[in-house]
MIVEXNU-733522 format. One line per field, with one value per residue: residue in three letters; x, y, z of N, C-alpha, C in turn. Coordinates in nm, 3 decimals, padded with zeros to 5 digits. Layout:
BEGIN
residu	c(ALA,...)
n.c1	c(X,...)
n.c2	c(Y,...)
n.c3	c(Z,...)
ca.c1	c(X,...)
ca.c2	c(Y,...)
ca.c3	c(Z,...)
c.c1	c(X,...)
c.c2	c(Y,...)
c.c3	c(Z,...)
This chain:
BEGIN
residu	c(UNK,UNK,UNK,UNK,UNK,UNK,UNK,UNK,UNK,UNK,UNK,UNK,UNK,UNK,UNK,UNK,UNK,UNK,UNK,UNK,UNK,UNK,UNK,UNK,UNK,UNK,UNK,UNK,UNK,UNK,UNK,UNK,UNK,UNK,UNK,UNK,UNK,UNK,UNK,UNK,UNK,UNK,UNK,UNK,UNK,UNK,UNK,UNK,UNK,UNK,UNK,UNK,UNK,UNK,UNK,UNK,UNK,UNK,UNK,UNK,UNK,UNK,UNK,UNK,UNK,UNK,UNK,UNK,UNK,UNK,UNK,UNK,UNK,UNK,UNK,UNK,UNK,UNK,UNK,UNK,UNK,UNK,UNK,UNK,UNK,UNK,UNK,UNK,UNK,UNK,UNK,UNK,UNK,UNK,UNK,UNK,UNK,UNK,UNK,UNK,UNK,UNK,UNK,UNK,UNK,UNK,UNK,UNK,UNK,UNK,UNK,UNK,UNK,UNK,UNK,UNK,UNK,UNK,UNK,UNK,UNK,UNK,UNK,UNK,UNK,UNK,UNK,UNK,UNK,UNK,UNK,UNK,UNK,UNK,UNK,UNK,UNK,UNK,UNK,UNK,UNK,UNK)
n.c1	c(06.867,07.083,07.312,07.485,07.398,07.519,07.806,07.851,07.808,08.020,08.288,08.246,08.279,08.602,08.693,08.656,08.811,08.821,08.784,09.039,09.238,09.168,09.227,09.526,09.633,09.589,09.725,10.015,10.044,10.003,10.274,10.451,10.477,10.531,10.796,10.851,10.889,11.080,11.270,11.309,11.335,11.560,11.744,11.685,11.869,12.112,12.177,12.158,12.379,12.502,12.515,12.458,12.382,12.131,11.995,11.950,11.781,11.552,11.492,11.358,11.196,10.983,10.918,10.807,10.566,10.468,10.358,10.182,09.982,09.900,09.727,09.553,09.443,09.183,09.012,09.038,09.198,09.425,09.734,10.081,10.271,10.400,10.659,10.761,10.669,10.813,11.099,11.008,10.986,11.297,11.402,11.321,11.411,11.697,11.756,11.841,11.719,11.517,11.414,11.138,11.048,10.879,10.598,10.376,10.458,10.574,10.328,10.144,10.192,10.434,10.712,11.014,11.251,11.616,11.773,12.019,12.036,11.779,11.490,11.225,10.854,10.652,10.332,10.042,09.718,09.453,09.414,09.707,09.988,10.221,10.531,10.825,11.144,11.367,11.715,11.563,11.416,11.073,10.966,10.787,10.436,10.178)
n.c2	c(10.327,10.316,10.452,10.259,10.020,10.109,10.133,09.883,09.753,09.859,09.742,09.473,09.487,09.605,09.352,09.172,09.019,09.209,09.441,09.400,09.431,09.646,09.810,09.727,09.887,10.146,10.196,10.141,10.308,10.539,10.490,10.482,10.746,10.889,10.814,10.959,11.194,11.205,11.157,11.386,11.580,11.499,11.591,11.836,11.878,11.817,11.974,12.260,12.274,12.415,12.721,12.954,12.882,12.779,12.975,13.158,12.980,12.972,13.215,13.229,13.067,13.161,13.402,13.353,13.168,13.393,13.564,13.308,13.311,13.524,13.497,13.307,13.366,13.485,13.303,13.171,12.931,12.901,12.778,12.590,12.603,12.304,12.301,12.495,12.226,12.063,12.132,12.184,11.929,11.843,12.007,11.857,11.610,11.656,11.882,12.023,12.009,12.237,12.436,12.615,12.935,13.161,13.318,13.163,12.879,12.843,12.822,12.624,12.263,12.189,12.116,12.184,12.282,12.355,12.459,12.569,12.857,12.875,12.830,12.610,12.531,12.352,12.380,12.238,12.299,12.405,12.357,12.315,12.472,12.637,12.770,12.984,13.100,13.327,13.314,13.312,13.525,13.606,13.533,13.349,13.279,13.020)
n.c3	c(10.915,11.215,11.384,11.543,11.407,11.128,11.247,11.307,11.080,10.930,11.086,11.015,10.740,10.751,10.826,10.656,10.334,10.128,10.276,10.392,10.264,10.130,10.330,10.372,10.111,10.180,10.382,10.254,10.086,10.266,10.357,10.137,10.081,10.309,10.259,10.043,10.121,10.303,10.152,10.018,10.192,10.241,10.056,10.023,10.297,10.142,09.896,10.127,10.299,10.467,10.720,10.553,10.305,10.407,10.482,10.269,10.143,10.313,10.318,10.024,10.049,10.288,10.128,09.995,10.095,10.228,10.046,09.942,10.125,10.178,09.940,10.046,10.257,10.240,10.191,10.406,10.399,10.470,10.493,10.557,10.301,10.137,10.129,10.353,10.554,10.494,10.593,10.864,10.889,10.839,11.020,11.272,11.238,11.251,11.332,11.718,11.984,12.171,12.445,12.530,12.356,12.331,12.471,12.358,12.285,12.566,12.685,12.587,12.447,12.306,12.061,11.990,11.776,11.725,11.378,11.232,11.299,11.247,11.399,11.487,11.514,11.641,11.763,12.013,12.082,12.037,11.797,11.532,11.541,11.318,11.376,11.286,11.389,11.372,11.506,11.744,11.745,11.641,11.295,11.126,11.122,11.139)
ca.c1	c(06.981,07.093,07.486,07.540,07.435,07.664,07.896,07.844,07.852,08.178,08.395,08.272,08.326,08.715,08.700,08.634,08.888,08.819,08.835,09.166,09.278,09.151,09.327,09.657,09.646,09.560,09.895,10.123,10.015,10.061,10.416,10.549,10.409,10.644,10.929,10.897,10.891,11.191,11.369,11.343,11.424,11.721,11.759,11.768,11.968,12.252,12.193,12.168,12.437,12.541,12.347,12.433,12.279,11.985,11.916,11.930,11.653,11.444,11.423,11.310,11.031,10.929,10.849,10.685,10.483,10.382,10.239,10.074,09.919,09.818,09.611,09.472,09.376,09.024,08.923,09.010,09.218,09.575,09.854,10.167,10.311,10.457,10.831,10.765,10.651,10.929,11.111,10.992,11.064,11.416,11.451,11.268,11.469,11.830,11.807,11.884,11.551,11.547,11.343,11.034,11.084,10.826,10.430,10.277,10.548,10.568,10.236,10.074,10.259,10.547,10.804,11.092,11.415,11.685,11.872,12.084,11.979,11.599,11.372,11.121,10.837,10.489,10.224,09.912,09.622,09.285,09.445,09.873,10.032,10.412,10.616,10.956,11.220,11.552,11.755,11.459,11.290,10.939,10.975,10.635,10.387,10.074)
ca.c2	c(10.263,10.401,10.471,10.138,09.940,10.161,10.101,09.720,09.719,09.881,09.680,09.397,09.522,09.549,09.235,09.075,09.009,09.359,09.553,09.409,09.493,09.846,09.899,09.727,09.978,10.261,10.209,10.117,10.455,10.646,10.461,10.547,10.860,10.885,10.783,11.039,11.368,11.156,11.151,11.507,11.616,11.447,11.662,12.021,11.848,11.801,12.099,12.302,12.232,12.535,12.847,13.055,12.864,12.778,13.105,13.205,12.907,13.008,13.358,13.213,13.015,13.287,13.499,13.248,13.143,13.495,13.517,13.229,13.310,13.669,13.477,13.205,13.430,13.563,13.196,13.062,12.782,12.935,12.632,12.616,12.514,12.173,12.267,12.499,12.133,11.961,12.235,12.139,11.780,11.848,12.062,11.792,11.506,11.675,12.017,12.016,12.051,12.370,12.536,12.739,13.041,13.300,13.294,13.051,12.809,12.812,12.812,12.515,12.205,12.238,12.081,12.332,12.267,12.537,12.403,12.618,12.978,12.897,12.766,12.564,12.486,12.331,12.405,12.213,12.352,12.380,12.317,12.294,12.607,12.621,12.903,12.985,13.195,13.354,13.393,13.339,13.588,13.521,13.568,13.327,13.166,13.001)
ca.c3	c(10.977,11.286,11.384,11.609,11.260,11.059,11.293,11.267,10.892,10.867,11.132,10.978,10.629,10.771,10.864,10.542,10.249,10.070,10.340,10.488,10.165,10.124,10.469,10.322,10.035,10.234,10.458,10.194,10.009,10.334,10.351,10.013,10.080,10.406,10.175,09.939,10.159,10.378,10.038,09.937,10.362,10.232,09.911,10.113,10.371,10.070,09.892,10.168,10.445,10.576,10.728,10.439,10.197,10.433,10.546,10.137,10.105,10.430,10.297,09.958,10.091,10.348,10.096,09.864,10.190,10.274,09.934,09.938,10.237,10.145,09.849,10.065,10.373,10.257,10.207,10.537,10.386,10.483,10.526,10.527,10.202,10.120,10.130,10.459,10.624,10.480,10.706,10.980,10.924,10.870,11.145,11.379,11.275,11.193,11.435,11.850,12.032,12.280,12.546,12.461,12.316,12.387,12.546,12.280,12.304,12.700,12.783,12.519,12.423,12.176,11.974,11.886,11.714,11.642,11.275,11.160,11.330,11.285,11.510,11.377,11.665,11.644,11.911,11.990,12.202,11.994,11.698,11.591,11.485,11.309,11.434,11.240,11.419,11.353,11.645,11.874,11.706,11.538,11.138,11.069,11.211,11.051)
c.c1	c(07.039,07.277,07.524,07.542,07.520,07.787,07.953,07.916,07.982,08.271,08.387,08.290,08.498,08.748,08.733,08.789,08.915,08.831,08.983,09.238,09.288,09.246,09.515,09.736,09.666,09.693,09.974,10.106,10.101,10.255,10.488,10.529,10.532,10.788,10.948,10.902,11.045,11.295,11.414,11.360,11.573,11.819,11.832,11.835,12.100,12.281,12.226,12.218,12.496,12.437,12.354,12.326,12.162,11.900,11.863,11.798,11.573,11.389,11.347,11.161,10.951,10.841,10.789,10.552,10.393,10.247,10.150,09.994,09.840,09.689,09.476,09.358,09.228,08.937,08.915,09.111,09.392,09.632,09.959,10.224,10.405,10.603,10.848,10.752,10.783,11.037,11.145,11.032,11.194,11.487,11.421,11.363,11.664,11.833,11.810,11.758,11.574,11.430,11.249,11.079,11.034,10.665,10.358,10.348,10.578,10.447,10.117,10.222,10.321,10.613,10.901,11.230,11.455,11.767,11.877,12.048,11.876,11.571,11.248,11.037,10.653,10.439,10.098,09.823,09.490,09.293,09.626,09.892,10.188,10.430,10.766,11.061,11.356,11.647,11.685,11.357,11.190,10.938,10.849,10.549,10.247,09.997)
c.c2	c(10.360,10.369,10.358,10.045,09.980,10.073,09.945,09.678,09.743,09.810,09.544,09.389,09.544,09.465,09.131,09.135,09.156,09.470,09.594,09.470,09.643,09.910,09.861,09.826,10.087,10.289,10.207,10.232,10.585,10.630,10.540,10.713,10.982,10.901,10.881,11.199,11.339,11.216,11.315,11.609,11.593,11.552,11.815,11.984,11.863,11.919,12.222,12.307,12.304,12.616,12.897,13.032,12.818,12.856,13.166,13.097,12.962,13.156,13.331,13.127,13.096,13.381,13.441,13.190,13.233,13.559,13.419,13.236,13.447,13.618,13.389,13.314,13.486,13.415,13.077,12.934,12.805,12.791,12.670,12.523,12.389,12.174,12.378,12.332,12.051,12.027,12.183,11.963,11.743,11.910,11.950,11.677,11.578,11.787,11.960,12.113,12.112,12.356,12.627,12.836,13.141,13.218,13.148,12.886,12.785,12.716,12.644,12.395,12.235,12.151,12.174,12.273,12.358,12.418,12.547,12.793,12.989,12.838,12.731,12.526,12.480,12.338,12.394,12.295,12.342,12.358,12.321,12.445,12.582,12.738,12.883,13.106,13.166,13.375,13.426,13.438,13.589,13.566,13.514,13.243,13.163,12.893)
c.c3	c(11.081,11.299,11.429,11.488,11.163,11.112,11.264,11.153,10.880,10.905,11.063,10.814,10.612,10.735,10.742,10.407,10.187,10.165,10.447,10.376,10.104,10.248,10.456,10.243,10.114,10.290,10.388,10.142,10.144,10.376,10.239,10.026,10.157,10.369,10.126,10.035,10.295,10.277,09.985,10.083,10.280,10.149,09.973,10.177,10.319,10.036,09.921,10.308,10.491,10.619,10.607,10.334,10.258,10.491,10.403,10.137,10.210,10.374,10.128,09.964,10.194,10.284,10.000,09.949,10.195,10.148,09.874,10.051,10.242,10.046,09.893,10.178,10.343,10.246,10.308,10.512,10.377,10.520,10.498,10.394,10.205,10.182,10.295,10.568,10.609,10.570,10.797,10.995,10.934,10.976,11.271,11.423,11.250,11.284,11.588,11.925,12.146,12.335,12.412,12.469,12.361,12.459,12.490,12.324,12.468,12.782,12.700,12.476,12.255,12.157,11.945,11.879,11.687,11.520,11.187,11.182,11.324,11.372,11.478,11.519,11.588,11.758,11.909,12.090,12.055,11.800,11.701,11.491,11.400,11.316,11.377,11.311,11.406,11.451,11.722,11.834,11.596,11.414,11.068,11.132,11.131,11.140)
């Protein structure tokens, strides 16, 4: 079977009852999915509504990051952890979106929010990077 019949098979495997269905599932999963990391944005948002206490959380996931990232780094499969992303989602939709910061951030496309003295900033080019800074200056980047 060559790729154009693959191809075939699958759109019309869509097409059909079970596969509109598998693609109903599939979305409603990535929905609730949506919901639940909206819901717990919401959570640090309450918790944590000043700088004080979100500079006290930033420095607690920083250094829970950097050690998870010291363990992952020999196998290539560094990320940023769950509640770093959630982060960035609260900074994206709840922080005041600035000017690039330094080289990386100028020279490739970016995203950067400052909330709350950080600077939260994604940057695509050959893949996406997240960059965390304090006062403009770089504290993590992964």
């Amino acid at each position: 079977m060559n790729a154009n019949e693959t191809l075939k098979q699958g759109l019309e495997w869509m097409k059909s009852l079970p596969g509109q269905k598998s693609m109903e599932d599939y979305f409603e999963k990535l929905a609730q999915k949506d919901a639940i990391e909206r819901a717990r944005a919401q959570r640090i948002k309450e918790h944590f509504s000043n700088e004080i206490s979100f500079d006290h959380l930033m420095k607690r996931v920083l250094e829970k990051q950097n050690i998870y990232d010291a363990r992952h780094y020999r196998t290539y499969s560094e990320r940023a952890l769950h509640v770093t992303n959630l982060l960035w989602e609260l900074a994206s939709s709840e922080g005041t979106e600035i000017e690039p910061i330094d080289g990386l951030t100028e020279n490739f496309s970016s995203m950067i929010y400052n909330y709350y003295g950080y600077q939260f900033a994604i940057t695509h080019g050959q893949g996406s990077v997240l960059s965390i800074y304090k006062n403009k200056e770089l504290i993590y980047r992964t």
